[in-house]
C-alpha positions in Angstrom: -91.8 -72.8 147.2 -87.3 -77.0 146.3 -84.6 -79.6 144.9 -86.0 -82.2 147.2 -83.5 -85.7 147.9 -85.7 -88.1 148.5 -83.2 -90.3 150.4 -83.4 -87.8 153.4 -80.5 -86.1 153.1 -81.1 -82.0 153.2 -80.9 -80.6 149.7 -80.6 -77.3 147.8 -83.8 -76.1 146.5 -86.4 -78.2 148.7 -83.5 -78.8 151.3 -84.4 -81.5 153.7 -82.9 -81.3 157.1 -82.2 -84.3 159.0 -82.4 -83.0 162.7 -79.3 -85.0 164.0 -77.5 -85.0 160.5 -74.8 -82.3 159.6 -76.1 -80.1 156.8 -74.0 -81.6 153.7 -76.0 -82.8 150.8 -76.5 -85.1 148.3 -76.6 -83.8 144.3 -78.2 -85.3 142.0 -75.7 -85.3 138.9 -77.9 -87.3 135.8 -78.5 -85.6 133.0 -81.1 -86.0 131.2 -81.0 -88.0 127.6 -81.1 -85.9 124.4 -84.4 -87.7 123.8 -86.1 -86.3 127.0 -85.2 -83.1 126.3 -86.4 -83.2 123.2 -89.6 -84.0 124.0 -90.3 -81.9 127.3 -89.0 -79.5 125.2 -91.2 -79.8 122.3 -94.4 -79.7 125.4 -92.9 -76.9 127.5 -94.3 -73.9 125.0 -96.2 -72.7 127.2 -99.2 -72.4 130.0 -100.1 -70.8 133.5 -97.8 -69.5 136.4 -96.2 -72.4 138.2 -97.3 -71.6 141.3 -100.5 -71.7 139.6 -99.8 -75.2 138.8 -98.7 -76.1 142.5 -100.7 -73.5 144.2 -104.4 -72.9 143.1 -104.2 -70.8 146.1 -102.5 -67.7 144.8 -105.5 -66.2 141.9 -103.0 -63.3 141.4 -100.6 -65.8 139.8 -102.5 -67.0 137.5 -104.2 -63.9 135.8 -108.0 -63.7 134.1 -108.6 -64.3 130.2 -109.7 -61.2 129.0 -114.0 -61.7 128.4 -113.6 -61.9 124.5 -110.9 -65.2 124.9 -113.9 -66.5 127.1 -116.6 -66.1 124.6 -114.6 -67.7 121.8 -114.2 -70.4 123.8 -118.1 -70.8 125.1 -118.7 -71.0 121.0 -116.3 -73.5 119.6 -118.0 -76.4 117.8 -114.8 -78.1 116.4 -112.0 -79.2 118.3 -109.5 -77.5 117.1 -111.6 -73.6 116.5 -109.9 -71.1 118.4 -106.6 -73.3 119.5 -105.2 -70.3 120.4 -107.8 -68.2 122.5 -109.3 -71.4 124.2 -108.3 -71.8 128.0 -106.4 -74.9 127.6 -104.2 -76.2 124.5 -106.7 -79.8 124.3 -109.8 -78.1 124.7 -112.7 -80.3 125.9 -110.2 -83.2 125.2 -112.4 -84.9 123.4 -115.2 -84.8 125.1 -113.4 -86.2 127.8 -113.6 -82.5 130.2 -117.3 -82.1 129.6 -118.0 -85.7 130.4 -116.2 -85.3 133.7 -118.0 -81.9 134.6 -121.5 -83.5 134.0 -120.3 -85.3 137.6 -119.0 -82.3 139.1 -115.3 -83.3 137.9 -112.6 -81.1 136.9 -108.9 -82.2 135.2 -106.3 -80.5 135.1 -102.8 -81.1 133.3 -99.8 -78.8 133.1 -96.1 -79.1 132.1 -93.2 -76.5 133.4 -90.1 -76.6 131.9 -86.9 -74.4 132.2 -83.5 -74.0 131.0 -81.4 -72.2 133.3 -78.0 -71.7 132.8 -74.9 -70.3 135.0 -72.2 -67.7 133.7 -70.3 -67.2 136.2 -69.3 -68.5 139.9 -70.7 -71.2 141.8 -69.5 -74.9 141.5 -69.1 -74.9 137.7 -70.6 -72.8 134.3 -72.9 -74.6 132.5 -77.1 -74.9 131.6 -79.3 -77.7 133.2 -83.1 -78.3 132.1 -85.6 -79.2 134.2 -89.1 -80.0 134.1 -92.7 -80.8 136.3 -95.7 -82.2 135.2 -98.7 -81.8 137.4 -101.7 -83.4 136.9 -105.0 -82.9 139.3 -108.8 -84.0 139.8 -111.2 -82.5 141.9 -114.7 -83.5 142.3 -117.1 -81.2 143.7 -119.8 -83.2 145.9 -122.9 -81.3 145.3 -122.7 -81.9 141.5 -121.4 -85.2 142.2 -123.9 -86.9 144.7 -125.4 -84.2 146.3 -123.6 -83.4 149.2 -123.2 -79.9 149.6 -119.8 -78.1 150.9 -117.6 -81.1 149.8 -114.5 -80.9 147.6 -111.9 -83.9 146.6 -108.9 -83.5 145.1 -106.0 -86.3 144.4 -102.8 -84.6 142.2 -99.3 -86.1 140.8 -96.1 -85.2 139.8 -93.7 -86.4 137.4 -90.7 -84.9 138.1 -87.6 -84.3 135.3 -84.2 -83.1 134.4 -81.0 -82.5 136.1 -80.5 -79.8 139.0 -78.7 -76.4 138.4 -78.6 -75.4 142.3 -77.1 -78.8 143.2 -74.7 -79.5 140.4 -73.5 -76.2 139.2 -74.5 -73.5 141.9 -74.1 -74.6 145.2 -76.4 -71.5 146.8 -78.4 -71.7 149.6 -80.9 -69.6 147.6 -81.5 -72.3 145.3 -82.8 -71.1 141.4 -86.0 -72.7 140.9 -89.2 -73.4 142.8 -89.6 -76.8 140.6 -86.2 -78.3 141.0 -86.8 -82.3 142.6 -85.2 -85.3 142.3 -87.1 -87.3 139.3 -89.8 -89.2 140.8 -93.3 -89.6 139.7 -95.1 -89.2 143.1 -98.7 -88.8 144.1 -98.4 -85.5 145.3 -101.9 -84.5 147.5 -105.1 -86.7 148.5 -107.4 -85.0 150.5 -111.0 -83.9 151.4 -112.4 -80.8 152.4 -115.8 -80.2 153.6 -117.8 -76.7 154.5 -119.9 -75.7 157.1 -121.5 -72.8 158.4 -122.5 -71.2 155.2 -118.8 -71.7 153.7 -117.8 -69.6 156.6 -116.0 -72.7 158.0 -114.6 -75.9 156.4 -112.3 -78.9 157.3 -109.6 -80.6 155.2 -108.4 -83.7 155.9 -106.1 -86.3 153.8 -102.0 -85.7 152.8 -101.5 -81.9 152.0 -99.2 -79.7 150.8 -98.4 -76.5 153.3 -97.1 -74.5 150.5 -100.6 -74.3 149.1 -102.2 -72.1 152.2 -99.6 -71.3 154.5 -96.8 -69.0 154.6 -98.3 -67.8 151.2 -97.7 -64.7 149.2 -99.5 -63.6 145.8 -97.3 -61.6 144.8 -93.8 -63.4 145.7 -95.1 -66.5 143.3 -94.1 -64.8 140.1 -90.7 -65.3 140.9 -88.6 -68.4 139.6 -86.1 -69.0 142.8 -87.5 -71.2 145.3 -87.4 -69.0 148.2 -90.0 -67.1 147.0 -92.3 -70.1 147.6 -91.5 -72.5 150.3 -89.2 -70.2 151.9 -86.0 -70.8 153.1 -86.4 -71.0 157.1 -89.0 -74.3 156.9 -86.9 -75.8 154.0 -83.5 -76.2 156.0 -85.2 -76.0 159.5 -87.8 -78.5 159.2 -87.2 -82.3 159.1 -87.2 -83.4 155.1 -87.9 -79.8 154.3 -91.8 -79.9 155.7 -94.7 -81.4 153.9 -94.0 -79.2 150.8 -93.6 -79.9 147.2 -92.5 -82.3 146.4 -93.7 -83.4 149.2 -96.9 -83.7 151.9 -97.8 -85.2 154.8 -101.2 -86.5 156.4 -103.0 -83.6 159.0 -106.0 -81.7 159.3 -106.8 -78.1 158.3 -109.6 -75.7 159.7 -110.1 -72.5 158.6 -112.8 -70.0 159.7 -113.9 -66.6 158.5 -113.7 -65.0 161.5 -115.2 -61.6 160.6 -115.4 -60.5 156.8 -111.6 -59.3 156.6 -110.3 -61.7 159.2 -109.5 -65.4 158.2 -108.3 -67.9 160.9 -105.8 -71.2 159.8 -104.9 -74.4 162.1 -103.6 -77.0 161.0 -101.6 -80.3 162.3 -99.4 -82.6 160.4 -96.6 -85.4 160.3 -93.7 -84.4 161.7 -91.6 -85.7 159.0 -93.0 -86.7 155.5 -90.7 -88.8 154.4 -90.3 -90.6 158.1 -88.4 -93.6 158.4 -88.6 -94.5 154.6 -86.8 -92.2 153.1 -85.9 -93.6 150.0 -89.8 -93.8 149.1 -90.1 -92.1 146.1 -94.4 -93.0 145.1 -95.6 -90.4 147.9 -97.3 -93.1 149.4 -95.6 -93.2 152.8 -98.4 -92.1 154.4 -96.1 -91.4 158.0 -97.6 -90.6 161.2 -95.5 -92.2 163.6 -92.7 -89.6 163.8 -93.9 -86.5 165.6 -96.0 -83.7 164.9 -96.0 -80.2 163.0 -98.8 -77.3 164.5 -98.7 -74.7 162.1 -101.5 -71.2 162.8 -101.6 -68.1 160.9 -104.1 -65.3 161.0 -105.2 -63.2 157.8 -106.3 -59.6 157.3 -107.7 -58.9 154.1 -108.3 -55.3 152.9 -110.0 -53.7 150.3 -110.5 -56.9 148.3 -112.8 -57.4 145.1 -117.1 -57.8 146.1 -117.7 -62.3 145.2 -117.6 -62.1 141.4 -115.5 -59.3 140.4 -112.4 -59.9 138.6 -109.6 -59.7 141.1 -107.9 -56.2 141.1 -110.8 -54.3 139.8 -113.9 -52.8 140.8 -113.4 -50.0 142.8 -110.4 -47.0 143.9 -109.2 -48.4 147.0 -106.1 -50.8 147.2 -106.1 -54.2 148.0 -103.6 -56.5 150.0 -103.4 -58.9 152.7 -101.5 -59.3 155.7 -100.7 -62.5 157.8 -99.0 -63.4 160.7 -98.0 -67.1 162.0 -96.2 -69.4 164.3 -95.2 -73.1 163.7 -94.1 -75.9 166.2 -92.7 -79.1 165.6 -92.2 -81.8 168.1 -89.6 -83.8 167.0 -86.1 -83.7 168.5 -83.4 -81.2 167.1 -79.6 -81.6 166.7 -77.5 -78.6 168.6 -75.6 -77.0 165.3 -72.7 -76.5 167.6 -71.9 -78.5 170.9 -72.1 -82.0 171.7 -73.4 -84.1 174.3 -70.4 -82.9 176.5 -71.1 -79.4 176.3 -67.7 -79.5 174.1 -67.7 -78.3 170.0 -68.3 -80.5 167.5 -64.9 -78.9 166.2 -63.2 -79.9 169.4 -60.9 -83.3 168.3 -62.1 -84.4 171.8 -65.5 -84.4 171.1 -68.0 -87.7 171.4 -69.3 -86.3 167.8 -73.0 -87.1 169.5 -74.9 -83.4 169.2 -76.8 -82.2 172.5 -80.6 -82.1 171.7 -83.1 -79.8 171.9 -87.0 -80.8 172.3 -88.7 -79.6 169.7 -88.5 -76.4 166.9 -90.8 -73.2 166.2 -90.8 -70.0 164.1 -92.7 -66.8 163.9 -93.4 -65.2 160.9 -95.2 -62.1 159.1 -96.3 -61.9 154.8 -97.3 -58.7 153.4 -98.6 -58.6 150.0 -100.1 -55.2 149.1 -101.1 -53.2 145.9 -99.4 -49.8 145.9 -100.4 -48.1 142.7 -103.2 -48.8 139.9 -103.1 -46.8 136.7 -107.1 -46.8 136.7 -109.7 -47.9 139.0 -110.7 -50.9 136.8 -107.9 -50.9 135.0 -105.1 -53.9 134.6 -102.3 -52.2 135.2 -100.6 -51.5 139.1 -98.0 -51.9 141.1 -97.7 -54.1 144.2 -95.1 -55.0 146.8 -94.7 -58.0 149.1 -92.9 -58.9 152.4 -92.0 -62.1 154.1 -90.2 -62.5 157.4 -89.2 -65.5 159.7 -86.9 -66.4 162.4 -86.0 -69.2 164.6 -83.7 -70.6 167.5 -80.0 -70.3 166.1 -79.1 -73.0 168.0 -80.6 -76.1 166.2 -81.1 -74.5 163.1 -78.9 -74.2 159.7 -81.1 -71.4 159.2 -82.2 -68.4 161.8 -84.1 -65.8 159.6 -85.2 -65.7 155.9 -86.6 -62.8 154.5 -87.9 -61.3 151.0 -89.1 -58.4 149.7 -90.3 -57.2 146.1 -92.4 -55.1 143.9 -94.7 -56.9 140.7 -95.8 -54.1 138.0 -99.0 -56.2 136.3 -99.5 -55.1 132.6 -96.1 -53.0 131.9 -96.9 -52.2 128.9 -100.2 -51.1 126.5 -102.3 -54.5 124.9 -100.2 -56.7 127.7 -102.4 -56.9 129.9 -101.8 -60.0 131.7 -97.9 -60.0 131.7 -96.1 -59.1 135.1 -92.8 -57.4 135.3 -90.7 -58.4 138.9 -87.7 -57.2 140.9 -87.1 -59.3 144.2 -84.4 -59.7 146.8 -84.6 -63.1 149.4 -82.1 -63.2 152.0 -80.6 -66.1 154.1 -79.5 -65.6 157.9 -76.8 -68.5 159.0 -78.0 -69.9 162.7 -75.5 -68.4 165.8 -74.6 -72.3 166.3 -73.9 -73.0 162.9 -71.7 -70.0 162.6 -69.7 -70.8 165.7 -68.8 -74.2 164.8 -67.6 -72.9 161.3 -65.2 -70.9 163.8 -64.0 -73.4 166.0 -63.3 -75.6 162.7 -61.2 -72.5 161.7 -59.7 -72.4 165.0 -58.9 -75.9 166.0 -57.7 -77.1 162.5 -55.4 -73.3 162.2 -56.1 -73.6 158.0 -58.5 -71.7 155.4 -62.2 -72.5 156.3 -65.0 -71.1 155.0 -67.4 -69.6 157.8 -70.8 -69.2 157.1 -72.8 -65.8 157.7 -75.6 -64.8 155.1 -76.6 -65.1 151.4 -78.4 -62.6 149.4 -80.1 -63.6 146.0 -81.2 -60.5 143.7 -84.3 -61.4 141.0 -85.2 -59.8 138.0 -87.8 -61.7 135.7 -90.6 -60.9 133.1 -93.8 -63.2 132.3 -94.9 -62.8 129.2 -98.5 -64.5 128.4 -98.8 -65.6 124.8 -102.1 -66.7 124.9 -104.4 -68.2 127.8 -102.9 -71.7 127.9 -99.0 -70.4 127.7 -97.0 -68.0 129.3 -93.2 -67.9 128.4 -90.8 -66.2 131.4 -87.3 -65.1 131.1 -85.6 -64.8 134.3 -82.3 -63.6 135.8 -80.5 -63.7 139.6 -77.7 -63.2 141.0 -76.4 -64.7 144.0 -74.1 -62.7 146.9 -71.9 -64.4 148.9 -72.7 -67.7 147.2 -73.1 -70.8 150.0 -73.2 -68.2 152.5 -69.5 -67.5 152.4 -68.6 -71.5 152.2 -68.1 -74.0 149.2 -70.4 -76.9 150.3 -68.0 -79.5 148.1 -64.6 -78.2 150.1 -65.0 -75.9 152.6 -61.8 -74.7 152.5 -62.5 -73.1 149.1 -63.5 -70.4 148.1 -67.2 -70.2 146.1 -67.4 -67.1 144.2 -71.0 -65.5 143.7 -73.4 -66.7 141.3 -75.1 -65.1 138.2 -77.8 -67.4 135.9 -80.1 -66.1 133.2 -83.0 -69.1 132.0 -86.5 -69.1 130.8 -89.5 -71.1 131.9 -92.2 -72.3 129.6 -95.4 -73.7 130.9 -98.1 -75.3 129.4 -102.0 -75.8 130.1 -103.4 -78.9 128.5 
């Protein structure tokens, strides 16, 4: 989707990018204590997709129970009958779910953890854990008081565990979606109302853009976090964009257009962290430092008749294409020249970086189903596509792009696992490139000049039961930092190759 610093300084995995600060970045080097580990450890066996825990958007991510796990569940009269076909380790909790549903309540509590460990390369060998915890309540208006159309929702995260990308890897293709400075955060707080028949509805509140935008179902199997919040608005944007970890205050308005053509608008806070950077609650609440206008348009094809199961029901292929543009209006740093017109390499220099009023990018997702074994069966094949570009004068980053194909139920009686092969590629901004040459130039000694970086994915979910899903994962990283050490950039980085499994849990 993001190691996110929370003081402001851009980061690895949710890199934020100050737009008149150089691109360095601050690790976070704590460790967590043997007691922590212990006990996330002793939680993390198990649960949904990740992206299913940050993005309820995705359905393919988070595959159906087959009907018999349901009708175990419907029947259960003790709490503990059926633990392991229910839908959720705790069950009714108690008492406490059904008691929330009786006013139109639902709660939601999952737990990610991974262990992901580097062999070779990067800044230094080692394994690092790390862990999420996501908790979320929506109330549903109708049930509640009435009100038709209306949805709530208020989630948090409690963030935990050291950083591979930052401490050991040092990649610009950072190695998991979940990786965050610890913080336990409110995360989203919004309302969305429909209209029109549910043709047309309205969010309002602090939202995460990770959750609709730039989206694809496919891509969220994968573990590295440029297969969520791509790369592009990570390093481009100011604090990395309202994205997990993060979100910022806007408005959203989406309309069905016409029954395969959806329509998305939506502004926001320039900067979600703003000028408190060190707030760590998510309670900034920052609308005093510019704005970010974000559009995409969706085509859907061939998708599933309201009530089917998705990827069933009929011979033709689903998939979805999208296209979008977003604009922010803050000020941006020139990656290269100063105020002068001179290079930022040039001893002469002020060391003040010209400006450029305001940022964009256009981009294009593809997600498309290929191949299905039957015509209601589990098992196909699907690809997905993601491409972006912007200015390469006031960005770190000029175009991002990945591609991939997903096989859903590999194997006979696993019907719900996913088998994945992905490649995400970085593009090093013109500007950012040049001044790595005049560095080289005026300073006549090694220096490590920044061009691309290629990360190659291969991972395997497996779902144990409804409320767990285990996923061993391995990438390896080309031209590691984009051909420049970020500790000494007059080192050498060699590439990157790290092997983990994620464990995620459904309470």
């Amino acid at each position: 989707m993001k190691l996110a610093q929370l003081n402001g300084l851009r980061a690895k995995a949710r890199p934020f990018c100050d737009s008149s600060a150089a691109t360095g970045a601050t690790h976070r080097t704590r460790l967590p204590s043997m007691r922590r580990v212990a006990l996330c450890t002793a939680f993390a066996w198990a649960s949904l997709d990740v992206h299913s825990a940050l993005a309820e958007a995705n359905p393919d991510a988070n595959p159906e129970a087959p009907e018999a796990d349901l009708t175990i569940q419907a029947t259960q009269t003790n709490p503990w009958t059926g633990l392991w076909n229910r839908q959720q380790l705790l069950g009714d909790m108690g008492g406490l779910r059904p008691w929330l549903g009786k006013y139109g309540m639902t709660f939601t509590l999952t737990e990610t953890s991974e262990v992901l460990a580097n062999l070779r390369g990067g800044l230094e060998r080692g394994a690092d854990y790390d862990g999420l915890t996501t908790a979320t309540l929506q109330m549903d208006t109708q049930k509640a008081f009435g009100l038709p159309g209306g949805l709530f929702n208020v989630s948090a995260l409690q963030i935990h565990g050291a950083n591979l990308s930052a401490n050991k890897l040092g990649t610009l293709n950072t190695a998991s979606g979940i990786e965050a400075d610890d913080a336990t955060r409110l995360w989203e707080l919004w309302y969305q109302q429909s209209f029109l028949n549910k043709r047309v509805d309205v969010k309002i509140g602090q939202q995460s853009l990770d959750q609709e935008f730039i989206t694809s179902t496919y891509a969220a199997l994968f573990l590295n976090t440029m297969f969520g919040w791509p790369a592009l608005p990570s390093y481009d944007l100011p604090s990395g964009g309202p994205a997990y970890p993060l979100a910022g205050l806007g408005v959203r308005v989406r309309g069905q257009l016409t029954p395969s053509l959806t329509a998305l608008a939506g502004v926001y806070s320039g900067d979600p962290l703003g000028n408190d950077p060190n707030n760590r609650s998510g309670t900034n609440f920052n609308l005093h430092n510019g704005a970010l206008w974000i559009g995409e348009l969706q085509y859907a094809i061939n998708q599933p008749a309201e009530g089917d199961m998705a990827g069933t029901g009929g011979g033709a292929l689903p998939g979805t294409y999208k296209l979008g543009v977003w604009y922010n209006t803050n000020a941006f740093a020139d990656q290269r020249y100063d105020n002068m017109g001179l290079s930022l390499a040039n001893p002469g220099s002020t060391g003040i970086a010209a400006n450029h009023r305001g940022n964009y990018s256009f981009y294009a997702v593809a997600d498309q189903m290929v191949w299905r074994h039957e015509p209601d069966g589990p098992r196909s094949l699907g690809v997905f596509a993601r491409v972006m570009g912007a200015p390469g004068d006031r960005n770190l980053v000029s175009v991002a792009a990945n591609l991939g194909v997903v096989l859903k139920a590999p194997f006979k009686g696993r019907d719900n696992d996913s088998a994945g092969l992905a490649l995400t590629y970085i593009k090093i901004g013109s500007h950012v490139n040049g001044l790595d040459q005049d560095f080289l130039a005026f300073n006549g000694s090694p220096y490590g000049v920044r061009t691309s970086e290629t990360a190659l994915e291969a991972t395997y979910q497996y779902q144990v039961n409804p409320w767990w899903q285990v996923q061993a994962d391995a990438q390896y990283t080309f031209n590691a930092g984009a051909g420049q050490n970020p500790t000494d950039p007059t080192q050498p980085l060699r590439n990157t190759f790290v092997v983990g499994v994620r464990t995620i849990i459904n309470f």
